[in-house]
N, C-alpha and C positions, 0 to 999 in steps of 0.2 A: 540141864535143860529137861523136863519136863512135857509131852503132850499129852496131850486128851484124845483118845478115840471112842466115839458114844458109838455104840453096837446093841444099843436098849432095843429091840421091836425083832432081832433077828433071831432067826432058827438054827442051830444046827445044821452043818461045819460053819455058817456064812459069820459068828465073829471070830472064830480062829481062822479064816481062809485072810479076811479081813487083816488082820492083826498080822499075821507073815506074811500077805503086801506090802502094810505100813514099814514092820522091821528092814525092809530093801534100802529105807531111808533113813534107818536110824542112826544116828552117832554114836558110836564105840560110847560108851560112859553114861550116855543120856538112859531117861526113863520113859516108859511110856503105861498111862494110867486110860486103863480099860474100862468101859463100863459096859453089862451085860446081864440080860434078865431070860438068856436061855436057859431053864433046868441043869443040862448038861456042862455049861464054862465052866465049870470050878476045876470038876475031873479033866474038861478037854484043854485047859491052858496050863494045865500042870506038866501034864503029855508033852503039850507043845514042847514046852521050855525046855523040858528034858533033853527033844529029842533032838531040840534046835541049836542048844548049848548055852541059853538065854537063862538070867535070871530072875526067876519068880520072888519078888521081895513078899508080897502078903498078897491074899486074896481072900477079902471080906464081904459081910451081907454087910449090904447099903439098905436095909427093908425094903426086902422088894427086886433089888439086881444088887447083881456083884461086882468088886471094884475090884480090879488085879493090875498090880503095879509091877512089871519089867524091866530089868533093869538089860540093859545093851554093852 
C-alpha cells in the first residue's frame, strides 16, 4: 500500500513534523510517497529516517519539489 502525502507550500520542520504524524498510521510494510518544495527536505528526511529507523527508498527532484518514497 502506498500513500500520498502533498507537503508542496510548506516550510521547514512543517513537512518532516508532518510526515512523523502520518508514520503513527502507517503499516509495517506500506510506503509512503512525499512530495515537498522546501529547500531543506532532501537533507531533513534523510535525518528523519535515520533517526526513526524508516526506510528511505529514493528521494528525487520532481522539477521543482522533491518526491521521497518511505518505506515502513
Amino acid at each position: 500500500m502506498t500513500e500520498v502525502l502533498n507537503c508542496r507550500g510548506l516550510r521547514c520542520p512543517k513537512p518532516v513534523l508532518k510526515v512523523a504524524i502520518k508514520a503513527n498510521s502507517m503499516p509495517p510494510g506500506s510506503t509512503l510517497e512525499v512530495h515537498a518544495d522546501c529547500p531543506s527536505f532532501s537533507d531533513d528526511i534523510k535525518k528523519w529516517c535515520e533517526n526513526s529507523g524508516k526506510v528511505l527508498i529514493s528521494c528525487v527532484d520532481n522539477g521543482g519539489y522533491q518526491v521521497a518514497t518511505i518505506q515502513f
